[in-house]
C-alpha positions in Angstrom: 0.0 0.0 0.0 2.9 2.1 0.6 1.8 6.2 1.2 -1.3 5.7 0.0 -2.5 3.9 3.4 -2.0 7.7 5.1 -4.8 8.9 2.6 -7.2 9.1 5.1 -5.3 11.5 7.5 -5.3 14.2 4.6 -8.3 13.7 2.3 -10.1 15.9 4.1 -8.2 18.9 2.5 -9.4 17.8 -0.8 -13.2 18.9 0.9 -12.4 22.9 1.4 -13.6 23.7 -2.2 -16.7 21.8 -2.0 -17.4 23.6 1.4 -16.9 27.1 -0.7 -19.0 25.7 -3.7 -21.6 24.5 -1.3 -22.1 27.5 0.7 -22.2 29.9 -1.9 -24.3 28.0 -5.1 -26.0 25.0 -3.3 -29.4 25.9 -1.8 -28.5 25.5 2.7 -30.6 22.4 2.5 -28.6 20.8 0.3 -25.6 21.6 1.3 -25.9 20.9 4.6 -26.6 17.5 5.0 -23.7 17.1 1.7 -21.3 18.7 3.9 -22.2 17.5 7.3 -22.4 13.3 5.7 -18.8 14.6 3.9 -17.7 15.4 7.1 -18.7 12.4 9.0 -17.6 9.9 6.2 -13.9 11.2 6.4 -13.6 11.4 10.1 -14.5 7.8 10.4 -11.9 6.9 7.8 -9.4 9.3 9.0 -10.1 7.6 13.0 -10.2 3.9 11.3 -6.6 4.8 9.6 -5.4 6.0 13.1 -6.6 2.8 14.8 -5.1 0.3 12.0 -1.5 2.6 12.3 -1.4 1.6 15.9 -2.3 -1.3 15.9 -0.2 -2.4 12.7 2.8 -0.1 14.5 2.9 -1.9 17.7 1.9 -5.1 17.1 5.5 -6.4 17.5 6.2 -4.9 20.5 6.9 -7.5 23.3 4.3 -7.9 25.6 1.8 -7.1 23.1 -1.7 -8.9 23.2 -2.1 -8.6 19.7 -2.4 -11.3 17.1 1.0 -12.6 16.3 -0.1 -12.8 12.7 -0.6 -8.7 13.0 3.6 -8.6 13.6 3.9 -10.5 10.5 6.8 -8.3 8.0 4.3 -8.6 5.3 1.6 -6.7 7.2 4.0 -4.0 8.7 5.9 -3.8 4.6 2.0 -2.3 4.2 2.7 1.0 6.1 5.9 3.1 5.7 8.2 3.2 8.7 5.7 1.0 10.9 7.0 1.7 14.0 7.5 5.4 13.9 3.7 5.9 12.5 2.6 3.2 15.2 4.1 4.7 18.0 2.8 8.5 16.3 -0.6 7.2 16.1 -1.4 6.3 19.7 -0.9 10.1 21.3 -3.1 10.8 18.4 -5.8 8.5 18.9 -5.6 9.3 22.5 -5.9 12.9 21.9 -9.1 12.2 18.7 -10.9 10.0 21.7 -10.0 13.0 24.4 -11.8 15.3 22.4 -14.9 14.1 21.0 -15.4 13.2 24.7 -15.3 16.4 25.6 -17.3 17.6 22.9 -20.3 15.3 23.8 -20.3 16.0 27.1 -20.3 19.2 26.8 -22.9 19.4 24.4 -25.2 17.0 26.5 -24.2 18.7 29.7 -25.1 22.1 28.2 -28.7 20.6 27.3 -29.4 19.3 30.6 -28.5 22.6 32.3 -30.9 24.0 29.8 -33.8 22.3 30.5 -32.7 22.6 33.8 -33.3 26.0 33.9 -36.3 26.4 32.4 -38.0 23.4 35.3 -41.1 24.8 36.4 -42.2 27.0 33.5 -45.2 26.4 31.6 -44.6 23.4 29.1 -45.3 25.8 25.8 -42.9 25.2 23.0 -42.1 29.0 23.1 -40.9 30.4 26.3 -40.5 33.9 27.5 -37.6 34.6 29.9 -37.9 37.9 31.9 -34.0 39.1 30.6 -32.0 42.4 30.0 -29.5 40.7 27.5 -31.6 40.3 24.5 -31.2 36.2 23.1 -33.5 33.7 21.0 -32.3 30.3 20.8 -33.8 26.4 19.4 -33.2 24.3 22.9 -33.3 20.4 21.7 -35.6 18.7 23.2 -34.4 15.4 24.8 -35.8 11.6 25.4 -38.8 13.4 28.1 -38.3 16.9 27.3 -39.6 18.4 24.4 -37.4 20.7 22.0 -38.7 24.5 22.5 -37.9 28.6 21.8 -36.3 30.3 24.4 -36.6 34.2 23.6 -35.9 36.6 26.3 -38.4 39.7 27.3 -35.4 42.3 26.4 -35.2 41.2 22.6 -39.1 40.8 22.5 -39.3 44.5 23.4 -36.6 45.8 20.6 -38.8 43.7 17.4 -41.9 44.8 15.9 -44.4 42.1 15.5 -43.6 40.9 12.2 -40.2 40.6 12.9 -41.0 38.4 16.0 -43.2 35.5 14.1 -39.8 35.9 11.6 -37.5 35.0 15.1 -40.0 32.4 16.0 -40.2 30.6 12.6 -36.4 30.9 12.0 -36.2 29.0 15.8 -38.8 26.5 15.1 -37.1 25.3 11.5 -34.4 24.6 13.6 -36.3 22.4 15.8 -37.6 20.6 12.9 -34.8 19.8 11.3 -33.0 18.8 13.9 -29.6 21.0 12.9 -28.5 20.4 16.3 -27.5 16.8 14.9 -25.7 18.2 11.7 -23.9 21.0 14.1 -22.7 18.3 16.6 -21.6 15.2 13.7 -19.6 18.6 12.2 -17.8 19.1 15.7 -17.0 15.9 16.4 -15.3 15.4 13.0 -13.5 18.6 13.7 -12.0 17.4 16.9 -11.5 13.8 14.6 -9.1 15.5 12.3 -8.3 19.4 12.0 -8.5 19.4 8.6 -12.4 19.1 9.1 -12.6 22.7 10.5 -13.7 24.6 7.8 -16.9 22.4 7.1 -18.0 22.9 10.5 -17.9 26.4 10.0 -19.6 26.2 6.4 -22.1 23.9 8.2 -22.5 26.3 11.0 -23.6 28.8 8.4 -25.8 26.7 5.6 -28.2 26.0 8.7 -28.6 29.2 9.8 -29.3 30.1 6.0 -31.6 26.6 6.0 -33.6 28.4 9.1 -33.6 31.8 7.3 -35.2 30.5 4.1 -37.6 28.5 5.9 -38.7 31.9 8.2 -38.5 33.6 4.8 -41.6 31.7 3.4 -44.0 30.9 6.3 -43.7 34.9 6.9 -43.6 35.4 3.0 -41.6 38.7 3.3 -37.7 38.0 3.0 -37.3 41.6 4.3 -39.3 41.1 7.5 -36.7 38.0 7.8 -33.7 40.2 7.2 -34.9 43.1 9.7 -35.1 40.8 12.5 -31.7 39.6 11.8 -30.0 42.3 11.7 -31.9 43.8 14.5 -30.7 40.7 16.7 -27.2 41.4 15.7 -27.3 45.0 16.8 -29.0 44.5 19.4 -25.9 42.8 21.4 -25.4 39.2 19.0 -23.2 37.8 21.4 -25.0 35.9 24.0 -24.0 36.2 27.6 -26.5 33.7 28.9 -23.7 30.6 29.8 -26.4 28.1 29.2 -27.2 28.9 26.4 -24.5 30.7 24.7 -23.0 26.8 23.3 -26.8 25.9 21.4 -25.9 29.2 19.3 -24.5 29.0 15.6 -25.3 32.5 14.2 -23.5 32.3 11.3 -22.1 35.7 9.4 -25.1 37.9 9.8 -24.0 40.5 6.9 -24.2 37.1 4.8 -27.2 36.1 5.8 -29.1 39.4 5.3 -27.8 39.5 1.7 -29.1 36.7 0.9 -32.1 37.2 1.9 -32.3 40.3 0.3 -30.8 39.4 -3.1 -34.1 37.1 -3.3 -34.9 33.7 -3.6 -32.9 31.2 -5.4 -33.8 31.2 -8.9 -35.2 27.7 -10.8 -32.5 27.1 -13.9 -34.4 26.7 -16.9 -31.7 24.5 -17.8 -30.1 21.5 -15.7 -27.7 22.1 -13.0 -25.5 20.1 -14.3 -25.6 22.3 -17.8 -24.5 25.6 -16.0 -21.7 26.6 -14.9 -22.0 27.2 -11.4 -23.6 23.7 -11.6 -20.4 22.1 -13.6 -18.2 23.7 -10.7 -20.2 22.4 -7.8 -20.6 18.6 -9.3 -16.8 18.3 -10.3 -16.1 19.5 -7.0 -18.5 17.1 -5.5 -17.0 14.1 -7.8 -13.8 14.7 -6.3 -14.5 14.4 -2.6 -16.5 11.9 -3.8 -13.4 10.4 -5.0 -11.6 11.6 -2.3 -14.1 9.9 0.5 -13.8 6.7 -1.3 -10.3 6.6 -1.7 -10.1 7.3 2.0 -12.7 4.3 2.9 -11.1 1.9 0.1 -7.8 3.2 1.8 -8.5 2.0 5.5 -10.6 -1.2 4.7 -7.8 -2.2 2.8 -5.2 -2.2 5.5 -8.3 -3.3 7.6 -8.4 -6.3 5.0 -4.6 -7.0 5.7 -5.0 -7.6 9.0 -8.1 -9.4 8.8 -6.2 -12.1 6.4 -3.5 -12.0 9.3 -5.5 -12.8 11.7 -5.1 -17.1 13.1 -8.5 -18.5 12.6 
């Protein structure tokens, strides 16, 4: 296999275009579930490659538990200096394992405190909170707790009523579509491999974009839409609320109003595929299509080695 079995651990660089192509031409639907299944596809590979390095690496190290067939010289000729990428790969793996830990607790730890908080208020699936820092947020619901709008009294008081049902519809679209899942799969493949960073910012954006298109036609005025979000941003965008500061993904707000002002996406009278935004954006997609299934073939192959190594 020679180089080719450390595909994996830099593949995902071949995914940066597509996350440029996807956030600028793809509608946010679209693009984010590509990018947040493009994401999760090459942190398992690039975790899997990890896993096989160490194990291949160390496997004839004395003391080992392994399978003796693993220490085999035909297995370890698959990987480039064997040892030094073995011993490499377990601080690594430590550190991938360290921090998608962390990430999950956190994130489940941030949703208990949540609900937590809002204990004894009326179950309603919007709720007020009496608060001088202005803040609307999507809380998940969990497995007895239902996912609901948290919206404090202070930014209430700075929208008109239009602009409010626009915050509420933009919070409930991301209750429906669950974008807590696609923001959370994006993290953890972030803390999988580095190289994942960008698509969990381009993912961080397409479903705010998703929620602001989905605001934009229950209220049918795009500008009502892009009022309220720009009158959220100026009226103090960074949340100080601790608990729920970690739920929020607002995304580049002067992005987001423009597109909602430029208007809605326009239907090609022609194919996708025959334009050429559309001839960009599926090349691009073809080769971290490509990339993703080099990656896979890459670590089931070594995977493969061992199995065949392995004493029945």
């Amino acid at each position: 296999m020679g180089v080719f079995v450390f595909l994996p651990l830099v593949l995902p660089l071949t995914a940066w275009p597509v996350a440029r192509l996807a956030t600028h031409r793809l509608p946010p639907r679209t693009a984010t579930r590509l990018l947040t299944c493009m994401a999760a596809v090459m942190a398992v590979c690039s975790t899997l490659c990890l896993t096989l390095l160490m194990v291949v690496g160390t496997a004839q190290l004395p003391g080992n538990p392994l399978p003796d067939g693993w220490s085999d010289p035909e297995v370890r000729a698959a990987v480039p200096q064997d040892q030094i990428a073995g011993k490499a790969a377990i601080p690594a793996l430590i550190a991938v394992v360290a921090a998608c830990g962390r990430t999950l607790w956190r994130h489940f730890a941030l949703r208990r405190r949540a609900h937590e908080a809002l204990a004894g208020l009326p179950d309603t699936e919007v709720v007020v909170l009496p608060d001088t820092q202005p803040y609307a947020h999507a809380l998940p619901g969990g497995r007895s707790t239902r996912g609901r709008v948290v919206v404090s009294t202070a930014l209430l008081d700075r929208l008109r009523s239009a602009e409010r049902r626009a915050v509420f519809a933009h919070e409930r679209s991301h209750l429906l579509a669950r974008h807590h899942r696609h923001l959370l799969a994006v993290r953890l493949a972030a803390r999988a491999n580095p190289f994942l960073r960008p698509l969990s910012s381009a993912v961080a954006y397409t479903a705010e974009r998703w929620a602001d298109e989905e605001a934009a036609t229950r209220v049918g005025d795009r500008r009502t839409v892009a009022r309220a979000i720009g009158t959220v941003a100026l009226s103090g965008g960074a949340v100080r609320e601790p608990v729920f500061a970690s739920l929020a993904a607002p995304g580049p707000v002067p992005r987001r109003v423009a597109a909602l002002l430029a208007g809605p996406p326009r239907a090609s009278v022609r194919p996708m595929a025959f334009t050429t935004v559309g001839l960009a954006t599926w090349t691009a997609g073809a080769g971290t299509a490509a990339s993703a299934m080099a990656s896979a073939n890459s670590a089931l192959t070594l995977a493969a080695v061992l199995r065949a190594a392995t004493p029945m």
